[in-house]
N, C-alpha and C positions, 0 to 999 in steps of 0.2 A: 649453101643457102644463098639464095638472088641477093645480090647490096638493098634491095630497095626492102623486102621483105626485114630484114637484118637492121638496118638503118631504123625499119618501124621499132621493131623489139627493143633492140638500143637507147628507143628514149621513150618508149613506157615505164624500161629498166631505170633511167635517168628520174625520172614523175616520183619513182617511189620512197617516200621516207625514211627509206634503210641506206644501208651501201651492200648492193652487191657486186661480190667477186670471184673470178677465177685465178688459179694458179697454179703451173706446173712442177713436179718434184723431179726432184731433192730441190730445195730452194726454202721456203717454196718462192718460185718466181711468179709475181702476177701478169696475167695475162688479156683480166679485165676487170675494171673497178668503174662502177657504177659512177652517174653525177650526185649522189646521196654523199661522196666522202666528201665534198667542195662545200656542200649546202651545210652538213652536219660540225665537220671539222677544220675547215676553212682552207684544205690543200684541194689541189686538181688533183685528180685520179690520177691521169699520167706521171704524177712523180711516183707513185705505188709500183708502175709499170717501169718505168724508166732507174729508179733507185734502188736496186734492190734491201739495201738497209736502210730505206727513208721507213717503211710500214713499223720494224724495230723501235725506230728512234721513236714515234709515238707514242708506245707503249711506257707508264709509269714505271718505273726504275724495280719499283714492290712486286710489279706482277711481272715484268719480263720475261725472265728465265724461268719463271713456274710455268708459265703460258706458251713458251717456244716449244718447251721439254715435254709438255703435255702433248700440245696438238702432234707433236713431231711421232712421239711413242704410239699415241692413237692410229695415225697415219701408216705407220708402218704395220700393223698388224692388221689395217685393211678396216677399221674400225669407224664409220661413223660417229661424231663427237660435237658435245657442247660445251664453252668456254666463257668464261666472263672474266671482266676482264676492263681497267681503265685506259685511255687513251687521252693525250693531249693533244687541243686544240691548237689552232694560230692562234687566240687570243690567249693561252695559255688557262682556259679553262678546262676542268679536267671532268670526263663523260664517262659514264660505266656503259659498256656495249654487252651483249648477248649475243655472243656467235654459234651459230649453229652452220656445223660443215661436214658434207658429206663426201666422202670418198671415192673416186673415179677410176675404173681398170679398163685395161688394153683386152683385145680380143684375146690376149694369150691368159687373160687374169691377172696380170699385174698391175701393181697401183701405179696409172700414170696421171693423176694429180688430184688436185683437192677444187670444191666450189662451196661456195656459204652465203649466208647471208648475215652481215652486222645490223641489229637490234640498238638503237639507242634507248638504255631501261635507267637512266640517271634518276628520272624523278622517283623512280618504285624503287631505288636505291638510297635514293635521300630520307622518301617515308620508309621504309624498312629502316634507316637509323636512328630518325625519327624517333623511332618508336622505340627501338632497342633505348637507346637513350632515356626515353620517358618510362622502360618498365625500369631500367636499372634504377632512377632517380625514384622511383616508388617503393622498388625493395631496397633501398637505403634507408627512405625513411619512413617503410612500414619495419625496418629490423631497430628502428632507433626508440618507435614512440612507443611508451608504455602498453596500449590497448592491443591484443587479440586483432588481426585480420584475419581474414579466410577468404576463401572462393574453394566452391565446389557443385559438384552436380549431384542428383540424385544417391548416385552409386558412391563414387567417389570424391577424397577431397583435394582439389588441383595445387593449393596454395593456403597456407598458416603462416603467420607471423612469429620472430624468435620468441613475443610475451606471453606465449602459451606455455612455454617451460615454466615461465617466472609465478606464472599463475596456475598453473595445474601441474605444476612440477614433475610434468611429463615429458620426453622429447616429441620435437615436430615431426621426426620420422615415423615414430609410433602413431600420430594420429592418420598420418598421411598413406601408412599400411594399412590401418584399421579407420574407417570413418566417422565410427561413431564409438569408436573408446572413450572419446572426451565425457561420454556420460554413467563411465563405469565410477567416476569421483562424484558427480550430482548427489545433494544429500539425499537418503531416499524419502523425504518427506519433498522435496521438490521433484525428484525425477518421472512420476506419473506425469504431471501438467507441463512438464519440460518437453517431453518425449512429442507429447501429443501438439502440442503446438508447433514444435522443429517439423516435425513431418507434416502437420498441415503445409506450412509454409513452402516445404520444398515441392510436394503438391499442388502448389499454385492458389492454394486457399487462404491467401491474406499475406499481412506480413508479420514477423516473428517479432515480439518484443517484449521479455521477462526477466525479472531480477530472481539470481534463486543461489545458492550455499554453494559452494566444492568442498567437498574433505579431503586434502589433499592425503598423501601417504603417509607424509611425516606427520599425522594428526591437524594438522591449521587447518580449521573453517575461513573461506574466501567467500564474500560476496560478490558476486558478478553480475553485471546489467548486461544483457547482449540484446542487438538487434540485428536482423536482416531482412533482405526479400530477397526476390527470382530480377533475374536481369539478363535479357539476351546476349549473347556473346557465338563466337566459334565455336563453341561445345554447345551450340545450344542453350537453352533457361537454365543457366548458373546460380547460386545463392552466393547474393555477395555481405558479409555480416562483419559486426564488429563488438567486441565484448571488452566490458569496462570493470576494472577493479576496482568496485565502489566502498569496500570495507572499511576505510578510514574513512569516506566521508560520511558514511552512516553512523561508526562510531563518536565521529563530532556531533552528529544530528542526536545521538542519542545522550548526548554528557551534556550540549544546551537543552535537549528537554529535562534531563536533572537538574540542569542548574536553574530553569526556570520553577522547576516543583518544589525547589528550595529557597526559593523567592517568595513564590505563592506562602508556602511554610512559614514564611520568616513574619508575612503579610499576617497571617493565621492566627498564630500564638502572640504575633503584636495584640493585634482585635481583641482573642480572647484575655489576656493578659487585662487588658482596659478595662474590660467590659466587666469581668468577675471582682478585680478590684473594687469597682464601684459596687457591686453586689456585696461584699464580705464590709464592706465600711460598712451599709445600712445591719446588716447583720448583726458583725461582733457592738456597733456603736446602741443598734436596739435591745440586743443582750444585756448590754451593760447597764444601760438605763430602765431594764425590766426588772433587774438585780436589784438596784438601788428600790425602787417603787415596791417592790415585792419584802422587802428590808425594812422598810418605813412604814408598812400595811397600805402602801398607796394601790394603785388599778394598773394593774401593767397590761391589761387585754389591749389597749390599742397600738403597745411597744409590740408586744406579741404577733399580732395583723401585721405591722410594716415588715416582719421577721419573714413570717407567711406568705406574702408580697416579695420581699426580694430571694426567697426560696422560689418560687415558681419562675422569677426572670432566670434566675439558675437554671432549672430544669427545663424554660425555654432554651435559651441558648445553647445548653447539651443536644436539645433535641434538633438545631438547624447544623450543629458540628457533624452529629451523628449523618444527619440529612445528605450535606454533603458530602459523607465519605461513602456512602452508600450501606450505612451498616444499622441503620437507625431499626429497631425493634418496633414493628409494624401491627398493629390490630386490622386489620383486612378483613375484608366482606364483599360476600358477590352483590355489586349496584350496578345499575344502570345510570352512564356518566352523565347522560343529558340530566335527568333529577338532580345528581351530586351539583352542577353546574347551575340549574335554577335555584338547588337551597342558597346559592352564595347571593345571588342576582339583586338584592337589595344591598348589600355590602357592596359589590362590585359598582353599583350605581354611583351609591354615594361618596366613594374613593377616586371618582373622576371626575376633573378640571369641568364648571358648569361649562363651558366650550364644547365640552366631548359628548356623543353620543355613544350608546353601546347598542349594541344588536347580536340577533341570535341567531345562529343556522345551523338546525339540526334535521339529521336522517328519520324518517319516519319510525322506523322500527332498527332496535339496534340490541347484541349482545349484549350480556352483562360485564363488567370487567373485576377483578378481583383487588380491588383499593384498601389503602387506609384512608378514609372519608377525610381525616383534619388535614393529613398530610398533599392531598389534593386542592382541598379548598386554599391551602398557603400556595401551590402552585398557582393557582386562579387568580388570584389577590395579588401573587410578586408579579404574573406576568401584565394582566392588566392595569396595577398603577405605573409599570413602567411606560406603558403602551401611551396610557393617559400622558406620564412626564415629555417622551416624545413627541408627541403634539404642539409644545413647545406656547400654551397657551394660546391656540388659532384654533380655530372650527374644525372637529374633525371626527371621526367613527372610530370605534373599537368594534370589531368583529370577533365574537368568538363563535368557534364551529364545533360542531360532534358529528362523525361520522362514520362508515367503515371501509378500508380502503385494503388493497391486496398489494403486499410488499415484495420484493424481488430483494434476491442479496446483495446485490450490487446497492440499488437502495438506502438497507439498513446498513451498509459496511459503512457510508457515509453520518452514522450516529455522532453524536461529541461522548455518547456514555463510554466508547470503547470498548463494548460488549455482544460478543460474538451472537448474533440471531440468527436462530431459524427464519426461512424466509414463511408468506403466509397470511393471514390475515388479521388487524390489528383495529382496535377502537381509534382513530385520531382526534386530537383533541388541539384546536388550532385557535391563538389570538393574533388577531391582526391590525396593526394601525397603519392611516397615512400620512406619518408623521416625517422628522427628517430623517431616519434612517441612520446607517453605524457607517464613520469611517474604517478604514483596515485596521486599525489598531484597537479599537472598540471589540472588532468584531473576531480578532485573536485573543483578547481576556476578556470578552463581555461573563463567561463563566466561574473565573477566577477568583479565590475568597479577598474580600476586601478591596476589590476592585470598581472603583464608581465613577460617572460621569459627573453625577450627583454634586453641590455643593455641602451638603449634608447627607448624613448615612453612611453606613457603616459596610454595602457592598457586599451582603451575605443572601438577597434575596436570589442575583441569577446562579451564585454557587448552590442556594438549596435546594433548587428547582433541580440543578442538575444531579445533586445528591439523591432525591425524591425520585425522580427517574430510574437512576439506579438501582434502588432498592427493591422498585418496581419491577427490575429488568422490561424497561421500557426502553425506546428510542429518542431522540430527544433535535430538534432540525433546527437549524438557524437560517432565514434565506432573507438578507436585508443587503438595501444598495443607498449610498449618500442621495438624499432626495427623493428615495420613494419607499418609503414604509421602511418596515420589516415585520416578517410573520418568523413567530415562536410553535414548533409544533410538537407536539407529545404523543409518541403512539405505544399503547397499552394493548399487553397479550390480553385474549379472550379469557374469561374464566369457566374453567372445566370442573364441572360438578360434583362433590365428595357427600355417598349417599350414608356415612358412617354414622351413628347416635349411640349417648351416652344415658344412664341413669342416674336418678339426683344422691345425696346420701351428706352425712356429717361430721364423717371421720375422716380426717385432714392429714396427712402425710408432707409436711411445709419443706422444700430442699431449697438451701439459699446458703452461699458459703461467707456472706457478710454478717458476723453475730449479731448489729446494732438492727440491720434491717429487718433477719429472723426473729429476733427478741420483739422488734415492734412488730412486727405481723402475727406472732404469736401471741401476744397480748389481747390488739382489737381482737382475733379469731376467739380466743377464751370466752374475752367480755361477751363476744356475741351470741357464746352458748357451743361451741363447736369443742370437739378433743382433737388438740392438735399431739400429731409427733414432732420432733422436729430433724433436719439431717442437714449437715455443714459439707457433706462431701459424697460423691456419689456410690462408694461402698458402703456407709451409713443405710444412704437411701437404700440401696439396694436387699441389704437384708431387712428394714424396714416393711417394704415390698413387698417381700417372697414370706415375711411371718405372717402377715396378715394383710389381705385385703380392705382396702381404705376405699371409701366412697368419691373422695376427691384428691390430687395432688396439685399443689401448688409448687411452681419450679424455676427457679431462677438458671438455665444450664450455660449462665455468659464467661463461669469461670468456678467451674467445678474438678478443673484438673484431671486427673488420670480415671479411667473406664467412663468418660463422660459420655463417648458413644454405645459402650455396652449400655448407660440407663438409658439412654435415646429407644435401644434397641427393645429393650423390655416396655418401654409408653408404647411404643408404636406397637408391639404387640398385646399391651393390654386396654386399648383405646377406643376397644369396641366396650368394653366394661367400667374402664375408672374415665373420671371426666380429668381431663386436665385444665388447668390455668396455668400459661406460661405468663412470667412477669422478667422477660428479658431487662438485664440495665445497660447493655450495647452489644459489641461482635461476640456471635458465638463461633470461636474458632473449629475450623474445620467438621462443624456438624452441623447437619441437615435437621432446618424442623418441620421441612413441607410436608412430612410423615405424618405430624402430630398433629390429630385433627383435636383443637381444644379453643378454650376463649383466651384472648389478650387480654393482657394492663401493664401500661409503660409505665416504667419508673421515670423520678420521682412518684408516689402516691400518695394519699392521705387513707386513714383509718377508713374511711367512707365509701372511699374507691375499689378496697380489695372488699369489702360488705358485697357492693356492688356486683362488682367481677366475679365474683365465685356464687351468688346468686345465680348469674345466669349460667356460671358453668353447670350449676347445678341442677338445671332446667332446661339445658341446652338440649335440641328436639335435632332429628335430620332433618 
């Protein structure tokens, strides 16, 4: 080659960011090293050339002999070869090189020497540690923390953390074979909606986030919260997730809601305790002074009345206990609530601060709903004077609404009743003021027995409202903020038509397993001209029954004991024929009366009332 040509190549060779070099074997001896070694490493070439173990001495002590021994055996067998590989600088900085070198023969085929090129790859060597460093510091402390890690793809799962043993008492190798073993422990009452969410999610349709059971093998239920989503990576849309063993905190969650309902409890049986106190003083204290009056030939009718008087606050009070537990014995009828709502509208007036206005806003045309009329109208009353107290004596409206609105489950899951709905369509029944509205503490016991804002009262109006809902299987909505109102709202199922009719008659079959109350209902029925039977128990009743058809039954079924749903079973199929009057006196355990198509009367009663009641059962028309 011409010098001048040679000369050019030489310092294009020199230009270039690498070092390149030649070298002849056995040595190997260099024969040319680029101006790359001066600029990269801070030696002249020529000591490369001129030194034969100057190229050695740069090489770190770790890789030397790996690196001599390597290129050397490559070499020899005529092999093309790549080498990595550190090197010191003159400043004593230490560089990772990338050699790539290829092998040179004589026309005879012999290797007679080697040429490469040195790569300086330090910083791709740095971040490759980098990193290495940054996964090892992640699987330290993904192997330390309590939660579930993962990463995986569609098919497979890349990476688990060791807390899935702990929590699924699985090994991580097993999930890591299998990628969706993890869901052979899901309880199966969770694993439909587990399923279906996990694979949306890996899908790319959203992200994953459900709390749902494990069974594990040795029998323990775990609760676990896990979340994930997709996240690009080298593999592609990964799911990166993490799952939390929430079972202790749930069980605390759930020993404060005990311990709060033992509160409430404690709050409860104080109130009532008070309240019936004062009740049995006017009682045994009118008794006693009736005795006396009745002893001396005095007039004890008006001791009598105050008896009669604190007997009915009794059987109030039962009736808002009842209310709020949801179990209150309900006389119900298909109404249309906008009417139930205007019979109250002169009451409602005049229970409001003269400050307040009331107003009305109802749907033109609206279903009927299937109510107890008195136990609505106390809705109406506790929600509107609260509404009125809110006001706080300043100029303001009370809104009540009626309407009908289509519910979604999401919706009604948000109830304070706690009771699971059908989603669908619902009467609402809404009061609203723009009063000052509930702090958070207000607005976490505003339902609570005996719980008041109030400087007086006794804090049983928003527990019977919520009782009365219940009983209703209504929904029941709280939506207030400090400073601007709050709306109370009640939404009631539809009433579905029961086209079943009964014949009138006078032959009375009385079942009530309280002798004092049987004895006294059998009595007025006599006075009135009726043949009663009577039965303490529902095998009584039962042959009863079956010897002879009775015109009417009257039925207390709130504690009748054993075969109480077999008598259920025989009204509901004789209902087309005998009229019933239930006279529930609270829960009727585990049996159904929405069968029994017949009249109501709550207890307490007076003589008058069952006259009444069985009148209409007796006349009751479809």
């Amino acid at each position: 080659m011409d010098e001048a040509p040679r000369d050019e190549w030489l310092q294009l060779l020199d230009d270039l960011p690498v070092i390149v070099w030649e070298a002849a074997v056995p040595g190997p001896a260099f024969t040319l090293v680029s101006g790359g070694a001066e600029r990269l490493l801070g030696y002249p070439g020529q000591r490369w050339i001129d030194e034969p173990m100057f190229f050695p001495s740069l090489m770190h002590e770790e890789d030397r002999d790996r690196t001599l021994a390597s290129c050397a055996a490559s070499t020899a067998r005529g092999e093309d070869h790549e080498l990595e590989y550190r090197l010191i600088s003159a400043t004593g900085a230490v560089h990772w090189f990338h050699n790539i070198v290829e092998v040179q023969f004589s026309e005879t085929g012999e290797v007679s020497g080697i040429r490469g090129v040195l790569i300086d790859v330090t910083q791709r060597k740095q971040a490759e540690l980098a990193r290495r460093e940054a996964e090892a510091r992640l699987t330290l402390l993904a192997d330390r923390v309590e939660d579930v890690l993962w990463v995986r793809t569609p098919e497979r799962v890349l990476y688990v953390s060791p807390a899935y043993e702990t929590i699924w008492g699985r090994t991580c190798a097993s999930l890591l074979a299998d990628g969706t073993s993890f869901l052979d422990l899901v309880h199966p009452e969770d694993r439909g909606r587990l399923e279906q969410a996990f694979h949306a999610c890996l899908s790319g349709a959203g992200t994953f986030d459900q709390t749902y059971r494990v069974v594990r093998e040795d029998g323990e239920t775990r609760w676990v919260h896990a979340r994930a989503g997709m996240e690009p990576s080298s593999e592609g849309q990964v799911q990166v997730g993490i799952a939390t063993d929430v079972t202790k905190r749930l069980q605390e969650e759930e020993s404060l809601r005990q311990t709060q309902k033992l509160e409430s409890l404690g709050r409860l049986a104080g109130g009532i305790a008070h309240d019936f106190n004062n009740i049995l003083v006017s009682v045994l204290g009118n008794a006693d002074l009736a005795g006396d009056e009745i002893r001396s030939g005095g007039d004890a009718t008006p001791l009598l009345a105050e008896i009669v008087t604190a007997a009915e606050r009794a059987s109030a009070l039962c009736r808002q206990m009842l209310s709020y537990s949801g179990r209150a014995p309900v006389a119900r009828e298909a109404r249309d609530l906008r009417k139930v709502t205007r019979e109250l509208e002169g009451l409602l007036r005049t229970s409001l601060p003269k400050t307040a206005s009331l107003s009305f806003e109802f749907s033109p045309q609206l279903p009927d709903v299937f109510v107890d009329v008195t136990q609505i109208h106390q809705v109406l009353m506790n929600l509107v004077v609260n509404a009125g107290e809110a006001l706080g004596g300043q100029d303001g409206t009370v809104r009540i609404g009626v309407d009908l609105t289509e519910c979604t489950p999401e919706e009604l899951a948000k109830s304070w009743t706690g009771i699971a709905h059908a989603p669908g369509a619902r009467v609402r029944l809404r009061v609203t003021d723009n009063g000052k509205g509930m702090d958070p503490e207000s607005q976490h016991r505003v339902f609570d027995p005996f719980f008041t804002t109030k400087a007086h009262g006794r804090g049983l109006g928003m527990a019977t409202v919520l009782g009365i809902a219940r009983s209703h299987e209504g929904a029941l909505f709280l939506d207030t903020q400090q400073g601007s109102g709050t709306t109370i709202t009640l939404l009631l199922p539809l009433h579905v038509e029961d086209a079943r009719s009964s014949p009138t008659g006078s032959r009375v079959v009385l079942v009530d397993s309280e002798p004092p109350t049987r004895e006294l209902a059998r009595r007025a029925l006599v006075r009135a001209g009726h043949s009663v039977r009577v039965a303490g128990d529902c095998a009584t009743a039962l042959d009863l029954l079956n010897a002879e058809r009775p015109d009417v039954v009257i039925l207390d079924p709130s504690d009748l004991g054993p075969r109480t749903d077999e008598l259920m079973r025989f009204l509901d199929r004789s209902t087309n024929d005998v009229p019933i009057l239930l006279t529930p006196s609270g829960e009727v355990r585990g049996t159904d009366l929405d069968g029994i198509a017949g009249e109501h009367l709550k207890k307490p009663y007076r003589a008058s009332d069952l006259q009444h009641a069985l009148s209409r059962a007796l006349n009751r028309t479809p």
